[in-house]
C-alpha positions in Angstrom: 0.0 0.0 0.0 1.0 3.7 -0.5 1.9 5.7 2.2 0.7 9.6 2.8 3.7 10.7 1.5 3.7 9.3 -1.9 -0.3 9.2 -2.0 -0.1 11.4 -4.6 2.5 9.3 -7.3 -0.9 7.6 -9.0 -2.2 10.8 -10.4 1.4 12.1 -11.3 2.0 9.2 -13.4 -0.8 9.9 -15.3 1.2 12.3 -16.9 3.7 9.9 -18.7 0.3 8.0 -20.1 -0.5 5.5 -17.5 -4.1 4.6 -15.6 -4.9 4.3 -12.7 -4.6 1.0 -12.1 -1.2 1.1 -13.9 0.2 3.4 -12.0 -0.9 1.5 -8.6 0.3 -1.7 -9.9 3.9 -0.1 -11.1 4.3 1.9 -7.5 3.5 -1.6 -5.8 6.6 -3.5 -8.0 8.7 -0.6 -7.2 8.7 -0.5 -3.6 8.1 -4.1 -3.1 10.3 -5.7 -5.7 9.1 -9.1 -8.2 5.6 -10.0 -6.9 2.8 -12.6 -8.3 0.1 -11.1 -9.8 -2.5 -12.1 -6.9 -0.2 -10.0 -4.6 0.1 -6.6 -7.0 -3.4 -7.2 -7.3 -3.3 -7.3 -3.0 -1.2 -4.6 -2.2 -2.4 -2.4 -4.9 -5.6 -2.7 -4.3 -6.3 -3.6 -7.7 -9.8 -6.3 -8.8 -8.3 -9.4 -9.5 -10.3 -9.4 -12.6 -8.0 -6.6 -13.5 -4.7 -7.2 -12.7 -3.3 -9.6 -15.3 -4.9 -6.9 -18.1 -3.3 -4.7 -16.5 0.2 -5.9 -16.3 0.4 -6.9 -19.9 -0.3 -3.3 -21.1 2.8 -2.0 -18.0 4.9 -4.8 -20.4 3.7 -3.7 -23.1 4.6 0.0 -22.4 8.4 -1.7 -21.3 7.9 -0.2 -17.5 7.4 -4.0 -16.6 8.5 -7.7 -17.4 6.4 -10.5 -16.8 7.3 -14.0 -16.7 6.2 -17.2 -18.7 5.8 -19.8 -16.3 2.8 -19.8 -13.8 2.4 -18.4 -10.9 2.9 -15.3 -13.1 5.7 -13.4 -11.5 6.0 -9.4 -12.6 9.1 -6.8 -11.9 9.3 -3.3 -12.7 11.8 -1.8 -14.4 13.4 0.6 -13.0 12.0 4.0 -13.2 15.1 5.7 -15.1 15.4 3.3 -17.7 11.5 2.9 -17.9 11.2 7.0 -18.5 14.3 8.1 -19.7 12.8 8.1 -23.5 9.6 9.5 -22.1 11.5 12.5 -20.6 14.3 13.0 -23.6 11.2 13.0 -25.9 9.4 15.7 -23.4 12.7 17.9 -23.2 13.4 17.8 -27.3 10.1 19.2 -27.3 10.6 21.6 -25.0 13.4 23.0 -26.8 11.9 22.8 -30.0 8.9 25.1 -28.2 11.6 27.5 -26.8 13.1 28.0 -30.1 9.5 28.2 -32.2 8.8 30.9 -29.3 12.3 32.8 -30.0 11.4 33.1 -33.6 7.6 34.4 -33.1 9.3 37.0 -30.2 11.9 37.9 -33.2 9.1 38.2 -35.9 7.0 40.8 -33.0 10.0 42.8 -32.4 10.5 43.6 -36.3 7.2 44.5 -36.5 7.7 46.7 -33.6 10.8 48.2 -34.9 10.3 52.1 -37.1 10.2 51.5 -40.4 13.9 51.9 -42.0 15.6 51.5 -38.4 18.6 50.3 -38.1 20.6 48.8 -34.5 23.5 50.2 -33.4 25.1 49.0 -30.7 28.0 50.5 -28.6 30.6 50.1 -26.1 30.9 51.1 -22.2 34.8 52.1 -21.3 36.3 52.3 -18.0 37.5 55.7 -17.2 41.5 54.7 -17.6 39.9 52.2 -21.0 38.0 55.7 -21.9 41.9 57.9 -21.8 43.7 55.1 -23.8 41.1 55.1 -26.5 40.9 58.2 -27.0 44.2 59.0 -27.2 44.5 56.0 -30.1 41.3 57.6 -32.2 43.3 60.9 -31.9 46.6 59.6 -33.1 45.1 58.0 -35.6 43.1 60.3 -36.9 43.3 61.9 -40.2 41.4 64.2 -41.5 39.2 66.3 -38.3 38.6 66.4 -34.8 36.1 68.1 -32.9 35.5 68.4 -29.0 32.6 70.3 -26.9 34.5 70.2 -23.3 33.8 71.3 -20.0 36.5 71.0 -17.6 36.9 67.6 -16.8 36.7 66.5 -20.8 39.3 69.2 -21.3 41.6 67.7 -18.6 41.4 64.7 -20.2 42.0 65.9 -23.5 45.0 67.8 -22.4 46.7 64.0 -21.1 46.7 63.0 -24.7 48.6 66.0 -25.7 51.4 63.4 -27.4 48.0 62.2 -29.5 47.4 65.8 -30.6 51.1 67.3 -31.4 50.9 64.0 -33.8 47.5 64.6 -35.2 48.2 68.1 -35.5 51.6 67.6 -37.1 49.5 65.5 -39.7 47.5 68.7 -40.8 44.5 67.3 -38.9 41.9 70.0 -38.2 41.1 70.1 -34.3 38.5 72.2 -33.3 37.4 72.5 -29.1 34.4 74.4 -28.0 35.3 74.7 -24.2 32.4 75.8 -21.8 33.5 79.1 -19.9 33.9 77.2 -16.5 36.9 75.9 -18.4 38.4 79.5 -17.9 41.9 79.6 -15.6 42.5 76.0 -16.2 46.0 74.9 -16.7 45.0 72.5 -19.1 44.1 75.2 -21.7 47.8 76.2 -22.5 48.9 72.8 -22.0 47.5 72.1 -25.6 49.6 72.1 -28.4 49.9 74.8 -30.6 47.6 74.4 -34.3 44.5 73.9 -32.5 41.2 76.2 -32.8 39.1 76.8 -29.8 36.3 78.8 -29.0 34.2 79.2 -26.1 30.3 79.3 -24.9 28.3 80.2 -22.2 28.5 76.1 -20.7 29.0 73.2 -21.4 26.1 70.1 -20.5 28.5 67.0 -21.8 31.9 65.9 -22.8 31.5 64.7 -26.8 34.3 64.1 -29.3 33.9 63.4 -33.0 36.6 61.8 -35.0 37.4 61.9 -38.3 33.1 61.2 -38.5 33.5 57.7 -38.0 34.2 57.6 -34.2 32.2 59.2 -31.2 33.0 59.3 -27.9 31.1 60.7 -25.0 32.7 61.1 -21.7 30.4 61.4 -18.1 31.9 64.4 -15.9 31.0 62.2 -13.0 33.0 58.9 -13.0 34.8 59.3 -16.6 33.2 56.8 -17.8 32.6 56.5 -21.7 30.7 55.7 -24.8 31.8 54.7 -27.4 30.3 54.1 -31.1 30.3 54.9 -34.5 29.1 58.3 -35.6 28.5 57.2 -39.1 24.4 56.9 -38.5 21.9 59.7 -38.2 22.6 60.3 -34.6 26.3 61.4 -35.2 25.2 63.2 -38.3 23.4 65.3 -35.5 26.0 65.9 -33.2 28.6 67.1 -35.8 25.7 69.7 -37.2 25.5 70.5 -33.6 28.5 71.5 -33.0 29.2 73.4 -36.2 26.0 75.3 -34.9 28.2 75.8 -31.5 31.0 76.4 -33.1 29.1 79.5 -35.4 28.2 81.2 -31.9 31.2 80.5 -29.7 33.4 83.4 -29.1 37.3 83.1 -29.5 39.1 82.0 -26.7 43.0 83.3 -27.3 41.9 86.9 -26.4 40.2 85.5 -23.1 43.7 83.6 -21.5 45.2 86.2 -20.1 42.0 88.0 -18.7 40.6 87.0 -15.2 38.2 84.0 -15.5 35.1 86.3 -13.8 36.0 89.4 -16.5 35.9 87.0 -19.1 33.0 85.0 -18.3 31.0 88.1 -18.3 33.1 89.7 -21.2 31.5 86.7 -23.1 28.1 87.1 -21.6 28.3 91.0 -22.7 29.1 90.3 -26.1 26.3 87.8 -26.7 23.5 90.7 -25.3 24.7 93.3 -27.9 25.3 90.9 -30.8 21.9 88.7 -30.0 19.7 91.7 -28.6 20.7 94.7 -28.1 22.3 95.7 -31.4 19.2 95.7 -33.6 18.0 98.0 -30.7 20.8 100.5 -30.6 21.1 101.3 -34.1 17.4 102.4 -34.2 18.7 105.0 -31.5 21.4 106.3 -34.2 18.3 106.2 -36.4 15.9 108.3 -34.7 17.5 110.6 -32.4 20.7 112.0 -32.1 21.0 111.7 -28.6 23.3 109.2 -27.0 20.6 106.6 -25.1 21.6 107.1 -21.2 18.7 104.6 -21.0 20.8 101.6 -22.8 22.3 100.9 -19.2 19.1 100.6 -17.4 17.7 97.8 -20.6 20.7 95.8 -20.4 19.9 95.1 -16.6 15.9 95.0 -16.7 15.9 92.6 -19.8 20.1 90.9 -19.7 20.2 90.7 -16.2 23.5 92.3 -16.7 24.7 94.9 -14.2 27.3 97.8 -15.4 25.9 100.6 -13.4 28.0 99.9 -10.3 31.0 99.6 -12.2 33.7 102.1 -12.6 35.0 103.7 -15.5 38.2 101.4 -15.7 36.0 98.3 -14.9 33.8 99.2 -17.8 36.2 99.8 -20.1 38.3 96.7 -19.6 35.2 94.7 -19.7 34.3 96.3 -23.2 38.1 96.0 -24.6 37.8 91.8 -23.3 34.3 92.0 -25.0 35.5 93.6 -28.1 38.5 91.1 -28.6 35.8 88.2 -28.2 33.4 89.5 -30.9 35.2 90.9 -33.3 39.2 91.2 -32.7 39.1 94.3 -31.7 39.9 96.5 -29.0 39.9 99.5 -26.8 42.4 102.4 -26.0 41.8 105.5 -23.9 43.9 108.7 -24.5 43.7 109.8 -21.2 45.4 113.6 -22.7 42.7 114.0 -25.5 40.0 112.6 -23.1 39.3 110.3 -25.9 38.2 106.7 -26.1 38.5 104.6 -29.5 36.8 101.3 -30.2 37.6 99.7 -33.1 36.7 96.1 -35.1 38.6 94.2 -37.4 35.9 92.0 -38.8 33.7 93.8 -41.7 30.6 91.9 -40.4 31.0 92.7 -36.9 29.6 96.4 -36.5 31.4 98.8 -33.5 29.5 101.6 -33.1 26.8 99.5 -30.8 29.6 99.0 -27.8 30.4 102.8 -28.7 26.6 103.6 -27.6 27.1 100.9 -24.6 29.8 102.8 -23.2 28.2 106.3 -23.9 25.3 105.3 -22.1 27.6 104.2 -19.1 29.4 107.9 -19.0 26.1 109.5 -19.5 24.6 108.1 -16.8 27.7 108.6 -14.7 27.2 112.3 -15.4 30.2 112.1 -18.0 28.3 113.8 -20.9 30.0 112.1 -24.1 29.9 112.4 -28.1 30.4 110.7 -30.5 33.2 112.4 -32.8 33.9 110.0 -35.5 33.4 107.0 -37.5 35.5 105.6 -39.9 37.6 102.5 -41.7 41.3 102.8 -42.0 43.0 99.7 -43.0 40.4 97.4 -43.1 39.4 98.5 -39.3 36.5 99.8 -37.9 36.9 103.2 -36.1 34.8 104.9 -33.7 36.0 107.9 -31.0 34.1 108.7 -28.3 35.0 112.5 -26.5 34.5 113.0 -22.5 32.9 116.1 -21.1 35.3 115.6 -18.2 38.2 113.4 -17.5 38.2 110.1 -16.3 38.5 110.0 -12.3 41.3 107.3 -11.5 
């Protein structure tokens, strides 16, 4: 008889395709070895009408062996040869499902997929893996490479300075737009010489293009990188990007030797008149010829951007820094003449709106000023401003 414990072996073995009273009689032969047919029939609790039926179908299904000779005596076979084709058939189909179910979950996920996508895949570097690749791409560049830094990219960039003498050496074009936080960093003139850089407001990520078929972006955090090709849509992207950074970043040699806070808001200054302000100022030359004290008061109600408390050298230094930035230019003061001259070197780059900025900062300051002349000599834009009074030092 079956104990509690294994009451429940009948009904499993229903599973591999055997009755009820197959499955008692097999558990009886099992834990009580070769027995006649009367005693399976006994133990198993099994009619006796039954039993002899039901052993020829166990032999039948090779999970028993019954003997010639009377009294009929039946054994089992033992379960793990009696199964093992059973099971190896199950598994094989198992496998067979797994892989019919791989395919259908393949077929979905095409569907799924955009119309004309395309996987790309790339790869996760270790912040020292991240310095040794990139250093490789550089020195094996060709043709260009462009970087939009912030400070930690640009320390990083400035280790593979062996990488960039060599690609630079090779007529490779290297371009950096460096975020102003990267101002009064040694790493700057740690760069070799033959590389462009220009500067913006800030920077959000480190991201370095080469030769178009390489990118890699760095995280600030751990240094950490990405790399992948840059041949798809998505690098297309970033190299329009920054081209479009590049077109509104403001030169950076004229900034080095200038205090990082001057030159942070040199650069902010010069992005007010050329983005905002100038369309505004020369409708003041238009209309009136009046020097617009009230140029001061706009630049801080709309910019934000505070000149009022400044003094007279303050201002002018900031201007000169701003002027360098935005056009190559420059200021002087001739301090006998009571004379200040602002001048531009670039044709597209107009002067006479940071002429009207500083006017408007004497005039409110009480320094009544006019404008004397405006002129080109040399290919440079020239514009004197005269002082009522001297400038206090």
């Amino acid at each position: 008889m079956l104990n509690d414990s294994n009451s429940d072996l009948p009904g499993s073995l229903e599973e591999f395709g055997l009755s009820k009273y197959e499955a008692r009689a097999y558990l009886t032969m099992i834990g009580k070895g070769s027995l006649a047919a009367s005693e399976i029939a006994y133990y198993a609790n099994l009619p006796r009408t039954k039993i002899y039926q039901t052993l020829k179908k166990l032999e039948k299904k090779r999970l028993a062996v019954v003997s010639r000779q009377k009294p009929l005596i039946c054994s089992a076979i033992p379960p793990e040869e009696a199964f093992s084709e059973i099971v190896n058939l199950h598994e094989r189909r198992v496998k067979n499902m797994k892989k019919i179910v791989d395919r259908l979950q393949k077929i979905n996920d095409e569907g799924q997929r955009p119309k004309g996508s395309e996987e790309r895949r790339y790869f996760v570097l270790d912040a020292n893996s991240a310095l040794e690749k990139i250093g490789s791409l550089i020195a094996g560049s060709r043709s260009s490479i462009t970087a939009t830094l912030d400070p930690w990219g640009l320390r990083l960039l400035s280790q593979c300075r062996p990488s960039l003498v060599r690609a630079v050496t090779n007529d490779v074009q290297v371009r950096m737009v460096l975020g102003t936080q990267c101002l009064g960093s040694e790493s700057i003139s740690s760069l070799p010489e033959g590389i462009e850089m220009r500067m913006i407001d800030s920077v959000a990520s480190n991201l370095i293009i080469v030769d178009s078929t390489h990118m890699v972006s760095v995280d600030s955090s751990n240094g950490k990188a990405a790399l992948f090709a840059s041949v798809d849509s998505f690098g297309a992207l970033q190299s329009r990007s920054f081209e479009e950074a590049w077109s509104k970043a403001s030169e950076v040699k004229p900034l080095l030797g200038a205090e990082p806070s001057v030159a942070k808001k040199a650069i902010e200054l010069a992005r007010i008149v050329e983005n905002g302000l100038a369309a505004r100022m020369l409708e003041y030359t238009v209309n009136s010829t009046e020097v617009p004290a009230e140029l001061v008061d706009l630049m801080e109600e709309k910019y934000n951007f505070k000149v009022a408390g400044m003094s007279a050298a303050e201002v002018m230094g900031l201007i000169d820094s701003a002027l360098r930035i935005s056009c190559l230019g420059g200021l002087k003061h001739d301090r006998n003449n009571n004379i200040v001259s602002l001048q531009s070197k670039v044709d597209s780059k107009q002067v006479l709106p940071w002429a009207l900025v500083l006017a408007s900062y004497f005039k409110r300051a009480g320094n009544e000023p006019r404008i004397m002349q405006q002129g080109r000599q040399a290919g440079v834009q020239l514009v004197h401003l005269r002082l009522a009074k001297p400038i206090a030092s």
